[in-house]
C-alpha positions, -999 to 999 in steps of 0.1 A, spaced: 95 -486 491 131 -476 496 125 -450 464 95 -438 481 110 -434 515 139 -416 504 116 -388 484 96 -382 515 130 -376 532 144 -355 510 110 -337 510 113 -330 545 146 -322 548 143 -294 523 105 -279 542 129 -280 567 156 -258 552 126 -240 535 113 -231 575 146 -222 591 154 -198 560 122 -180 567 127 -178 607 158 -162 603 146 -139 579 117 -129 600 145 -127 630 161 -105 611 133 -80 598 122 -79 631 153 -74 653 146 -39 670 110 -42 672 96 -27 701 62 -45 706 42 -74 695 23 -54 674 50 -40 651 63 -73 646 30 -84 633 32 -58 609 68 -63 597 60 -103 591 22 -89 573 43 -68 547 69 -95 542 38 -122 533 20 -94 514 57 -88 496 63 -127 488 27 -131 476 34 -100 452 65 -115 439 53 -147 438 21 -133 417 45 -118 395 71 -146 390 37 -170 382 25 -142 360 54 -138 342 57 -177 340 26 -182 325 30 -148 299 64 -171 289 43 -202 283 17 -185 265 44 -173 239 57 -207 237 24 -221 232 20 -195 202 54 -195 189 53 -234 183 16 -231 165 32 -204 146 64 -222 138 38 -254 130 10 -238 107 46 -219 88 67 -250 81 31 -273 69 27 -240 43 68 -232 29 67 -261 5 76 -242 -28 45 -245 -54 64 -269 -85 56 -260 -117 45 -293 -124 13 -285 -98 6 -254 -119 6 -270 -155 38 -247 -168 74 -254 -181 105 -236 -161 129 -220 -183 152 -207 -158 159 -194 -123 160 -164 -107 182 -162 -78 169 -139 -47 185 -126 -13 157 -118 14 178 -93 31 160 -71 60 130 -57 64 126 -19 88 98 -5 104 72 -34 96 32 -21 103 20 -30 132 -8 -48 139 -26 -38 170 1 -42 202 8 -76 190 44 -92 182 53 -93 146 62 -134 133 68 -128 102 82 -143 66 82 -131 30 70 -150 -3 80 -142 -36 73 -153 -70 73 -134 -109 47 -125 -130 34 -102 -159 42 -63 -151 12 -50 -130 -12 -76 -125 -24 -89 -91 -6 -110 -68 -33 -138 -73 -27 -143 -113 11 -141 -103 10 -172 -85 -16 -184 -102 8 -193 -132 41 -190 -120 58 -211 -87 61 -189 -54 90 -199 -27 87 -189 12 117 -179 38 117 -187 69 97 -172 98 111 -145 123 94 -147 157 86 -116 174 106 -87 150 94 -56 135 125 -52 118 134 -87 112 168 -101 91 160 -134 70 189 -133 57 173 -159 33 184 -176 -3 158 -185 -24 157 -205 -61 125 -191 -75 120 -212 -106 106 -186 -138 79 -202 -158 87 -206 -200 63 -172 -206 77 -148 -179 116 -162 -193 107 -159 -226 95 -123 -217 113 -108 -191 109 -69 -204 74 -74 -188 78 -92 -158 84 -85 -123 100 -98 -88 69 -92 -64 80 -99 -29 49 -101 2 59 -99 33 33 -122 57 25 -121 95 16 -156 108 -17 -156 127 -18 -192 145 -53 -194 143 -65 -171 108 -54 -167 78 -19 -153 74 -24 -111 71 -3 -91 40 19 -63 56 33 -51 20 43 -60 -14 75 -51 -29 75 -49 -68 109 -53 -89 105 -50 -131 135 -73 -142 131 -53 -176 154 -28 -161 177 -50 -140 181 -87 -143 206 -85 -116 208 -59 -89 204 -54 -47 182 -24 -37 161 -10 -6 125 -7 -16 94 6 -2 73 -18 13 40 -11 -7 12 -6 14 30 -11 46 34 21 60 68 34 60 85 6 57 116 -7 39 125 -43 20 164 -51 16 168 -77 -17 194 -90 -35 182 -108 -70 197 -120 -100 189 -143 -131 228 -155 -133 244 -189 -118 253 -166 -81 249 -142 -66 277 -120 -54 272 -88 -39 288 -86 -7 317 -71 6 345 -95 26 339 -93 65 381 -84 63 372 -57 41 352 -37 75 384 -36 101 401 -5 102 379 12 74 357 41 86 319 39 81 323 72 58 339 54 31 324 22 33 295 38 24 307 56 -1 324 29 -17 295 5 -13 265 21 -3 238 -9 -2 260 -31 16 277 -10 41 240 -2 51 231 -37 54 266 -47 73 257 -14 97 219 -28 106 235 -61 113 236 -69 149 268 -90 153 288 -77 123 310 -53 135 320 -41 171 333 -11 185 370 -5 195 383 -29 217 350 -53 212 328 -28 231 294 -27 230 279 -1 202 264 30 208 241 28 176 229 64 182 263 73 187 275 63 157 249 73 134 254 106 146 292 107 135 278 92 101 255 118 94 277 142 108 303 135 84 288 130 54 291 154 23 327 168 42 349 151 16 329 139 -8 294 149 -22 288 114 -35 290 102 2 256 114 4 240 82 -14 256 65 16 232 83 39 201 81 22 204 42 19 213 42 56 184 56 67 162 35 39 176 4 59 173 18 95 148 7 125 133 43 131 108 27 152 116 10 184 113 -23 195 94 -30 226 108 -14 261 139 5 240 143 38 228 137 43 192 161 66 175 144 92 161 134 99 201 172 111 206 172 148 205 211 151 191 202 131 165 173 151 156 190 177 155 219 162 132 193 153 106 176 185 107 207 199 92 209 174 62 170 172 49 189 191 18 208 163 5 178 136 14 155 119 -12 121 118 -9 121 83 -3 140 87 27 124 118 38 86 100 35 102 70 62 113 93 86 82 116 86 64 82 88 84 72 117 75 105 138 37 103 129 37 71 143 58 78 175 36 110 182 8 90 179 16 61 201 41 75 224 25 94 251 55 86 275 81 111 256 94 143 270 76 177 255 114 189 243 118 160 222 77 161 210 90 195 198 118 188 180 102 162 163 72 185 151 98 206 138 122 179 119 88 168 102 79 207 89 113 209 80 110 179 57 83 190 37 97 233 39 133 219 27 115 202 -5 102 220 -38 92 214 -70 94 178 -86 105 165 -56 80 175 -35 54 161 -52 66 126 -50 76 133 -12 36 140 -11 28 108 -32 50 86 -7 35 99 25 -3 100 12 0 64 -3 17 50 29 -16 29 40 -40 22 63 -45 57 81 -15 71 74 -14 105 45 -12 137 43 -39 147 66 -24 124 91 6 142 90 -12 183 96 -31 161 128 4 150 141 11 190 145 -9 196 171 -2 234 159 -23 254 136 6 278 128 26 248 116 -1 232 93 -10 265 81 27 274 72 28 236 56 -4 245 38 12 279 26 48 259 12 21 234 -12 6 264 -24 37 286 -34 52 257 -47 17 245 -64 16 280 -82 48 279 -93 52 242 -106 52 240 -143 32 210 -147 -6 199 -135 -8 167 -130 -40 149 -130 -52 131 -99 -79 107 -101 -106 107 -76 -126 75 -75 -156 59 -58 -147 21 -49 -182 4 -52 -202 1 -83 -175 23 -97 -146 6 -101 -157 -29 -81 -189 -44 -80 -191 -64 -46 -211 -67 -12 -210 -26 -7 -230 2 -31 -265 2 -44 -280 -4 -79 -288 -39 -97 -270 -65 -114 -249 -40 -139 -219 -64 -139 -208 -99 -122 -191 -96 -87 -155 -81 -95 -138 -53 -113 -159 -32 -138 -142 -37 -169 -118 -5 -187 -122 14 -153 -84 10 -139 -70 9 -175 -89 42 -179 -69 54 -147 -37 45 -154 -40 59 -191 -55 93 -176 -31 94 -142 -6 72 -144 -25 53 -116 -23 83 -95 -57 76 -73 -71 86 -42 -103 66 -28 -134 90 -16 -156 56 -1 -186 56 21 -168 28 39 -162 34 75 -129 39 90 -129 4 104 -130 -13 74 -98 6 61 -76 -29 64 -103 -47 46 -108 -22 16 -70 -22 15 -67 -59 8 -93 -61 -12 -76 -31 -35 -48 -53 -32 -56 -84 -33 -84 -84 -62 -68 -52 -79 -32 -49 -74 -33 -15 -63 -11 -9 -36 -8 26 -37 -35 44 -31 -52 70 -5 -84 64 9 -106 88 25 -134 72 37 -169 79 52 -186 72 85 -205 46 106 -231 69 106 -240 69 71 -238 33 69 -262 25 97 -284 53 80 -292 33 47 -313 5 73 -336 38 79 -337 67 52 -318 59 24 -323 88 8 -308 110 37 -282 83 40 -273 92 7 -270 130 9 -248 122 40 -225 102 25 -223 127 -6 -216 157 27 -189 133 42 -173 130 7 -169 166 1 -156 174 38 -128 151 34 -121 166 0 -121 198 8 -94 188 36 -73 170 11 -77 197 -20 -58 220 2 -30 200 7 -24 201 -36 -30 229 -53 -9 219 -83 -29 190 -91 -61 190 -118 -88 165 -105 -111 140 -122 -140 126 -104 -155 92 -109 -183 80 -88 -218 61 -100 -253 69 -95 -258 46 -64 -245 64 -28 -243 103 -28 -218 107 -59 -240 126 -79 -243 152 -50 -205 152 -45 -203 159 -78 -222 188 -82 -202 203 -51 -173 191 -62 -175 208 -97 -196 236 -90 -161 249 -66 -140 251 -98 -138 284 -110 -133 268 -146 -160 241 -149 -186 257 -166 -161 269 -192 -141 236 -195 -172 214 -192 -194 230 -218 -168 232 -247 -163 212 -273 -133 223 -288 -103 206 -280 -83 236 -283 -97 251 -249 -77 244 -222 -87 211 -196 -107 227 -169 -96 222 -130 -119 195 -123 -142 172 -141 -168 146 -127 -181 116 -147 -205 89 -132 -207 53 -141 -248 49 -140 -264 20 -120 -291 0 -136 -326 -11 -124 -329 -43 -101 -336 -61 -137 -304 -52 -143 -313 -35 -178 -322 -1 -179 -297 24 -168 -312 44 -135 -301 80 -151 -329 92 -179 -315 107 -209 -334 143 -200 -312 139 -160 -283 129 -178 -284 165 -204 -293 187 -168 -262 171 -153 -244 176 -183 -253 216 -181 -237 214 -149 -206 197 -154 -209 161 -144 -210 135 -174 -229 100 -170 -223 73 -185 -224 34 -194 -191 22 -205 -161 30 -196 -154 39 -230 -181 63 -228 -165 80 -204 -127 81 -225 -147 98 -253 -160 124 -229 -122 132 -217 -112 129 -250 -136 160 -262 -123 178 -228 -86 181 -239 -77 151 -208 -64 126 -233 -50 122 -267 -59 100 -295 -34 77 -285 -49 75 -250 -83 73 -261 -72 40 -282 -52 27 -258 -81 28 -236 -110 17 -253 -89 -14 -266 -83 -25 -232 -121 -16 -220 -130 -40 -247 -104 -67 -241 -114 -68 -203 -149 -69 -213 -147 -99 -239 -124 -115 -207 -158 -117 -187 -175 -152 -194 -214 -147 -205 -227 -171 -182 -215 -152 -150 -239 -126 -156 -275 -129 -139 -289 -135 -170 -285 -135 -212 -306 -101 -212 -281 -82 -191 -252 -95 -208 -268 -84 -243 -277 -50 -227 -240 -47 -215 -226 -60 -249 -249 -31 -271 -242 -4 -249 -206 -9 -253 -209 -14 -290 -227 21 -289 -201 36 -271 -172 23 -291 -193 34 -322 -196 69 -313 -161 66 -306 -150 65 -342 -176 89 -348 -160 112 -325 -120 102 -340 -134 110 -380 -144 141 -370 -107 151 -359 -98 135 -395 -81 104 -374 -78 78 -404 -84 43 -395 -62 15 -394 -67 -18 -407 -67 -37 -378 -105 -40 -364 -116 -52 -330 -123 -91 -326 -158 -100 -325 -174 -96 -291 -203 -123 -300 -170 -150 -297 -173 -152 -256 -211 -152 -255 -213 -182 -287 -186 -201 -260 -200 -193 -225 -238 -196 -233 -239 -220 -260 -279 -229 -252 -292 -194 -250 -297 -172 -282 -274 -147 -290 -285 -109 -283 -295 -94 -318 -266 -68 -327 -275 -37 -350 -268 -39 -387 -242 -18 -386 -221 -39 -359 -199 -47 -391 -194 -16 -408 -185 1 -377 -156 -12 -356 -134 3 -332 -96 8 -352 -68 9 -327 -38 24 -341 -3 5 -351 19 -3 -325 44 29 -317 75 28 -294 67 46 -259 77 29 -226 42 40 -210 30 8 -230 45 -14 -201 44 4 -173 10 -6 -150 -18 -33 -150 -39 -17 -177 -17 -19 -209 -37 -29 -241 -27 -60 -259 -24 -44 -297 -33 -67 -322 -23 -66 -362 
């Protein structure tokens, strides 16, 4: 009781403090007032004031608690996850380790107005293949999570144990690095993928671009020795001017210049970031041209974007200005992350001053104006392969000017004219063309996943150079990009895509849904064509939603199809574009949708249909697009990727026998079409493609091959020496 009665004094005793503070504030507020009636309305406003603030304190209280809440489920759902993956759990041996730094990360993509809590994960694989067989055979280690950071510092050291096949090879394997936003309640989203072949550095510390996230940047260090030792000594920063720390050490002067904490101004001021970067960039090049590295990787490792409530840097006009004067001695790697960074401000920042909207149209026309030739084109690459909606037909809609786009429009085509070489650019349907999923039309062709030889066809023909024409709406952009991710490993990629429209269309008139989608197609190509006139194009697309009446368009504007299409000499020159189409079947899932007497009228007209994806390597073969070599390189992997595709995942034994004889056909005519270059054979043949079937559908009967299965194989050629051989996800396994 004593407890009790000394709470209830206490209690009063402060009401009563609590009262006699707000008479005398009232006393005060209303000292001077003339009548009864103006005080009223003095003490109203100073209740309606308190309310407000006490509104706003509870508000803000309960906004705080809310991020706890989340942070904590975060922090929870992250640490239940980071347990490393043993080897032991995946069935492999370890042979090693490979030592990496998770540095930094710049510029993150956002996700909607949300914070960023993000971590990375990284594990080795095989050169090119997707993240899912990576980790399906090889250990993957976590860092911690950053709460709340679109440019977060890990600072992380990881021991990422390297299974006996990736050691034994490392000339063909890779450090792949994700980074991962935490959802608290979903699965954790991809923001990018970072890809290092260890064939050309076992041992190194590099900036790279974030694949698939936008304009961002990944900080690493890595190496397969006993430590790693990169850094420079904190000592080594006092008294030594930016200008030559950079110069001496470009990677880590960058990293110890983004660091909050690791060095101060004169006298232990506070920094002026801007400020300083400006007397960088100023500077650099005065003394020494090789200072110039310095700058690029500065600006690789720089937060262009801001963080919430600050002012981002590239919304300082001075600054602007600075870099307007040094595009010349930029990369394209760093020129694609700041033009990122301004599409992105213009586009979210409503809030900024017209004068410095201006000068930041003009720093990003500059960037593209100050660039030619080679370099050019891989400043377009970088920018159009950014991610979800940003390219370069973001970057002409971030104008706001048709002067400036049509000046920008007028630099691609001097320089297009001028460029010695044409490279190709695949354009390629997604479903039923290259994926067989829950989108496109047409019957059981294939089992759910990728259509086998169509990527290694890409990569042999384009270097995997691809842009996406889809009839997927615009709000399924994130989706279609972790699927091409995910289930692909194709990070790189532009996607033009089609509209809602369409979509809802097919519940009513397909057929008109169709022809729109085809329309849609060839608006958005005609947009993109214009931004590269230097580049021939190769269409594939399938027989399902509207391709075949893109194709027709799409050809029929070339003033060299007819020409280029028609001819069967080799010696002609490739034409500008070429269209080839991956025929549906039936809803049996036998007989090919296209008759043979559509498929010669089509033909006539420039756009080729097919059944295999070898098929469709002959029909660039005979157009001048690939060698023999490529031709070999992709039929072998066609075949391997078929033969990889277990019988009994087909609908039924019929489809996989139809499948099976039409790419025995195709690989038939093949060597057909090599004897009548004079192409001798080699001795090594292709493995049987009855194997799988004999081990997948032991009780069914096997399909009935022709007689002359035997007598006519496929001969890749002897191995050669040519680094192409490792580079992507499609190389052929040579056997012999």
């Amino acid at each position: 009781m004593d407890w009790l009665g000394s709470k209830l004094s206490s209690g009063k005793e402060k009401a009563k403090a609590a009262y006699e503070r707000a008479r005398d504030r009232i006393s005060e507020e209303t000292d001077g007032a003339q009548s009864t009636r103006e005080k009223v309305a003095i003490v109203g406003s100073l209740i309606k004031q308190k309310t407000k603030q006490g509104l706003a304190e509870a508000s803000a209280a309960a906004s705080k608690a809310a991020i706890d809440v989340h942070s904590k489920a975060v922090l929870m759902k992250h640490k239940e996850q980071s347990a490393t993956i043993l080897p032991a759990e995946l069935g492999c041996a370890t042979a090693g380790t490979l030592l990496v730094d998770v540095l930094a990360a710049a510029d993150l993509r956002l996700i909607g107005s949300g914070n960023l809590d993000t971590y990375c994960v990284a594990t080795v694989g095989r050169v090119g293949i997707p993240w899912a067989a990576k980790v399906k055979k090889n250990p993957q280690v976590k860092t911690p999570v950053i709460l709340r950071q679109r440019h977060p510092r890990w600072n992380a050291s990881c021991m990422l144990p390297i299974s006996t096949g990736c050691y034994a090879n490392l000339a063909e394997t890779e450090l792949t690095v994700r980074v991962m936003h935490v959802h608290a309640s979903r699965a954790d989203e991809c923001l990018g993928e970072a890809r290092i072949p260890l064939s050309a550095q076992s041992r190194g510390c590099r900036t790279v671009r974030l694949l698939g996230g936008g304009f961002a940047s990944l900080s690493l260090r890595w190496s397969s020795e006993s430590e790693i030792d990169f850094g420079m000594e904190s000592g080594q920063f006092q008294g030594v001017s930016w200008d030559h720390l950079l110069h001496a050490s470009p990677f880590e002067a960058s990293l110890s210049f983004w660091t909050a904490g690791s060095y101060q101004g004169k006298d232990g001021e506070a920094r002026d970031v801007g400020e300083e970067l400006f007397q960088i960039i100023s500077a650099s090049g005065e003394t020494e041209s090789s200072s110039y590295a310095g700058l690029n990787e500065l600006l690789l490792q720089a937060p262009l974007t801001a963080e919430s409530g600050k002012t981002g840097l590239l919304s300082l006009v001075p600054l602007l200005r600075m870099l307007s004067s040094k595009l010349h001695v930029l990369n394209a790697f760093a020129k694609s992350r700041i033009a990122g960074a301004i599409v992105e401000q213009i586009r979210r920042n409503t809030q900024v001053e017209e004068s410095v909207r201006d000068q930041q149209r003009q720093l990003l026309h500059s960037l593209f104006l100050t660039t030619s030739g080679e370099e050019l084109i891989e400043l377009k690459r970088l920018v159009d392969t950014a991610g979800s909606g940003q390219n370069l037909l973001s970057v002409c809609d971030a104008f706001d000017d048709q002067q400036l786009c049509h000046s920008l429009a007028q630099h691609f085509l001097i320089e297009g004219c001028s460029s010695g070489s044409r490279p190709i650019h695949v354009l390629s349907d997604i479903d039923m063309t290259v994926w067989v999923g829950a989108f496109g039309s047409g019957g059981p062709k294939f089992p759910r996943g990728p259509i086998p030889g169509a990527l290694s066809l890409y990569e042999v023909l384009s270097g995997g150079r691809i842009t996406f024409l889809t009839a997927r709406p615009p709000v399924w952009e994130n989706q279609t990009r972790s699927a091409l991710l995910n289930n692909l490993g194709i990070a790189e990629a532009t996607v033009l895509q089609g509209t809602l429209e369409n979509l809802a269309m097919v519940l009513i008139n397909s057929k008109e849904a169709h022809k729109g989608m085809g329309d849609q197609k060839l608006r958005e190509f005609n947009r993109f064509v214009t931004l590269h006139p230097e580049v021939r194009f190769v269409f594939f697309g399938d027989t399902g939603e509207g391709d075949v009446d893109f194709a027709l368009a799409f050809v029929a504007n070339s003033s060299h199809h007819i020409q280029g299409c028609l001819t069967t000499s080799r010696d002609a020159s490739p034409p500008e574009r070429v269209a080839l189409i991956h025929d549906v079947v039936e809803s049996a899932g036998i007989t090919p949708k296209t008759s043979p007497e559509m498929r010669e009228q089509l033909s006539n007209k420039g756009v080729h249909v097919f059944d295999t994806y070898v098929g469709a390597a002959s029909q660039l073969f005979r157009l001048g697009f690939l060698d023999e070599w490529d031709l070999r390189r992709a039929i072998q992997s066609c075949s391997d990727e078929f033969s990889e595709i277990q019988p009994d995942q087909f609908r039924s034994v019929e489809i996989y026998s139809a499948r099976f004889q039409e790419l025995e056909k195709d690989i038939r005519q093949c060597n057909l079409l090599l004897s009548s270059y004079g192409v001798a054979s080699s001795a090594t043949s292709l493995p049987s493609l009855a194997g799988p079937f004999a081990k997948g559908a032991a009780q069914q009967s096997a399909p009935q091959m022709p007689a002359h299965t035997q007598a006519q194989q496929f001969h890749p050629p002897p191995p050669r020496i040519e680094p192409s051989l490792n580079k992507g996800p499609t190389s052929p396994t040579l056997r012999g």
